[in-house]
C-alpha positions in Angstrom: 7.4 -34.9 36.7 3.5 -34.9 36.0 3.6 -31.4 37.2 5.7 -30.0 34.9 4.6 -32.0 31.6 1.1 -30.3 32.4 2.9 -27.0 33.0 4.9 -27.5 29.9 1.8 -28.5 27.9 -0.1 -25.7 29.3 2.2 -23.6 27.9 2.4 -24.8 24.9 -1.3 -24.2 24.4 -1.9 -20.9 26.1 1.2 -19.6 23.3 -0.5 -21.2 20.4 -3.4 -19.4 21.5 -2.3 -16.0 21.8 -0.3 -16.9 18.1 -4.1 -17.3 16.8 -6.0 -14.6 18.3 -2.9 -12.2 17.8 -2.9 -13.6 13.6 -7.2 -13.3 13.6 -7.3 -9.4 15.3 -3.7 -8.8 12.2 -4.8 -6.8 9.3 -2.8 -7.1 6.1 -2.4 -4.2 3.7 -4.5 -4.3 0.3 -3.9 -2.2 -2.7 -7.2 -0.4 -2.4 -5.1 3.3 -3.0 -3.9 4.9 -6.5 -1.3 7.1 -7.3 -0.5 9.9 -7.0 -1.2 10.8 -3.5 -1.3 14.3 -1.2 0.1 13.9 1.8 -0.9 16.6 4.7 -0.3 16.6 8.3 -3.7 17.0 10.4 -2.1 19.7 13.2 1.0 20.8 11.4 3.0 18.2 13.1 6.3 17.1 11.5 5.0 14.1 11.1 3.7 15.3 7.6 7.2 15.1 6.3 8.0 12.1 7.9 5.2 10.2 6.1 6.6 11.9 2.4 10.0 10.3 3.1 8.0 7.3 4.2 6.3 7.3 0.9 9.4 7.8 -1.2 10.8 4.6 0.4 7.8 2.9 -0.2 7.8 4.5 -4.0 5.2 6.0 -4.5 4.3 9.3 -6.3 3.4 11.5 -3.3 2.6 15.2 -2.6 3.7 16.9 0.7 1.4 19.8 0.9 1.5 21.0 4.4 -1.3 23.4 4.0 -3.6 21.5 1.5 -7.1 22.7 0.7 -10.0 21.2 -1.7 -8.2 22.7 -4.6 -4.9 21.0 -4.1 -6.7 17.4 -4.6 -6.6 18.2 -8.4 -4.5 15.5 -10.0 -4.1 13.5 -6.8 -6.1 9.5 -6.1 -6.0 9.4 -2.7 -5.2 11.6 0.2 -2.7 10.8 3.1 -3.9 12.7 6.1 -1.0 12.1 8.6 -2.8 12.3 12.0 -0.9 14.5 14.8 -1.0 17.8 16.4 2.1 20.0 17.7 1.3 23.2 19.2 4.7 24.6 18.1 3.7 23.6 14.5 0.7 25.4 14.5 1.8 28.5 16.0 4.5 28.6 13.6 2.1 28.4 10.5 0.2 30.8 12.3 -2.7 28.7 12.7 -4.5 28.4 15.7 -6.4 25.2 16.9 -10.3 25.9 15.2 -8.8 27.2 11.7 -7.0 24.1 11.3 -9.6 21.6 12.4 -12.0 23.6 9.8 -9.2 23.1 7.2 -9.2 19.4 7.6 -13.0 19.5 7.4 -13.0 21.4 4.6 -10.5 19.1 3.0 -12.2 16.1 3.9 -15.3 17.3 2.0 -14.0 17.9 -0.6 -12.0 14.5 -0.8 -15.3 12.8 -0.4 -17.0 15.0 -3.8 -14.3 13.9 -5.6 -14.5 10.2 -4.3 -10.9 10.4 -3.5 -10.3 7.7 -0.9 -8.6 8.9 2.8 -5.6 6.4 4.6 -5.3 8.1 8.1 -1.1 7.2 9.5 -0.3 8.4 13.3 3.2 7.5 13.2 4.7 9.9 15.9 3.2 7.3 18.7 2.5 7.7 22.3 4.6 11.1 22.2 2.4 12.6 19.3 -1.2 12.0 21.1 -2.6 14.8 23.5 -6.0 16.2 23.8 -6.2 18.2 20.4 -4.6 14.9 18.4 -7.2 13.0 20.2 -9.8 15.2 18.7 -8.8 15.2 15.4 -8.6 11.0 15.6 -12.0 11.2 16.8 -13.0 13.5 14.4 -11.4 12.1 11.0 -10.5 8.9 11.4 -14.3 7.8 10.4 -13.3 9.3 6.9 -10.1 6.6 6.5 -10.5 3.7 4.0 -8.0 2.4 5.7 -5.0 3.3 9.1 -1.4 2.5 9.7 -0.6 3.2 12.8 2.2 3.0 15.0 1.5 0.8 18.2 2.8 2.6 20.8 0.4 5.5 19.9 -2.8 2.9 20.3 -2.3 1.7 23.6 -5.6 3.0 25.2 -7.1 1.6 22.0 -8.7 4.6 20.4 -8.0 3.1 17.0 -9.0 0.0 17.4 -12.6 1.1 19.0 -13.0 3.8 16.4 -11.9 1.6 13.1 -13.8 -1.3 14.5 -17.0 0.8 14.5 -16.7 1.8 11.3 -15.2 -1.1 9.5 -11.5 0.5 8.4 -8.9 -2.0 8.1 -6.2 -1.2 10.8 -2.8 -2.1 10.4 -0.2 -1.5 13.6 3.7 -1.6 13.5 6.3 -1.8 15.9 8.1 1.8 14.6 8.1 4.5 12.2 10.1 2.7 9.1 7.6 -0.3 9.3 5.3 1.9 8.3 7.0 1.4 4.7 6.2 -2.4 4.0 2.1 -1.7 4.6 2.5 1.9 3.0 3.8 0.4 -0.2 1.6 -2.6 -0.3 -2.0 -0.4 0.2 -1.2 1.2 -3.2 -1.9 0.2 -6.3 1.1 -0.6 -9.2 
């Protein structure tokens, strides 16, 4: 009977425990972002247009541009660089691997001269990362003011490592449409 009061204790504890560190590591979304945004999909995945339908639900007043440049910033308070490379999508735009990296440079460049904040989303998870995606999170994710994420596409941790070296708020759901709730909250009213 001693055995399992200790046991059950034990428990007890070791769950509290993981409550706490799991509430500490938890980011919560602040309204650091204004309207309107441009939205564009870093590797011409579909995951662009997924994140504009994400944004309606979450009301804001988006942009979809799926082959924004400096230029398309005009008019726009933040940009929404969806984070995600298909092959397929590129070859269909007719873009190979280097002209679309140097667009997302280019576009990052200019989003910094205009002091337009970046919020980096990988919502296509585990399926959507690959060598070139990898890259590109490498690569831009150091621009973000802030990343939603979806979980299953940070299980080796790459976001975590990189958003903990530069001091970007991180924010991890369970799917796709829970990207809505932190989406809408990050944005100012």
């Amino acid at each position: 009977m001693k055995m399992t009061r200790k046991k059950t204790i034990l428990s007890v504890l070791l769950a509290l425990a993981v409550i706490a560190v799991y509430s500490f590591g938890r980011q919560e979304a602040k309204a650091v972002f204004e309207q309107p945004a441009l939205i564009t999909a870093a590797g011409q995945s579909a995951d662009g247009l997924q994140a504009s339908v994400l944004a309606k639900k979450a009301e804001l007043k988006a942009d979809l541009a799926k082959f924004a440049v400096g230029k398309d910033l005009e008019n726009h308070k933040t940009l929404i660089l969806v984070l995600g490379a298909s092959m397929k999508g590129l070859g269909t735009a007719g873009l190979d691997t280097n002209k679309e990296k140097e667009r997302i440079v280019q576009l990052l460049a200019e989003a910094k001269k205009r002091n337009l904040p970046v919020l980096c989303l990988h919502i296509g998870g585990e399926a959507r990362r690959g060598q070139l995606t990898d890259e590109m999170i490498g690569e831009y994710l150091p621009s973000a003011q802030m990343a939603i994420v979806v979980k299953s596409g940070n299980k080796d941790g790459i976001f975590t490592k990189i958003c903990k070296e530069k001091n970007i708020p991180l924010i991890e759901v369970d799917k796709i449409l829970d990207v809505v709730v932190p989406l809408k909250a990050s944005f100012k009213r």
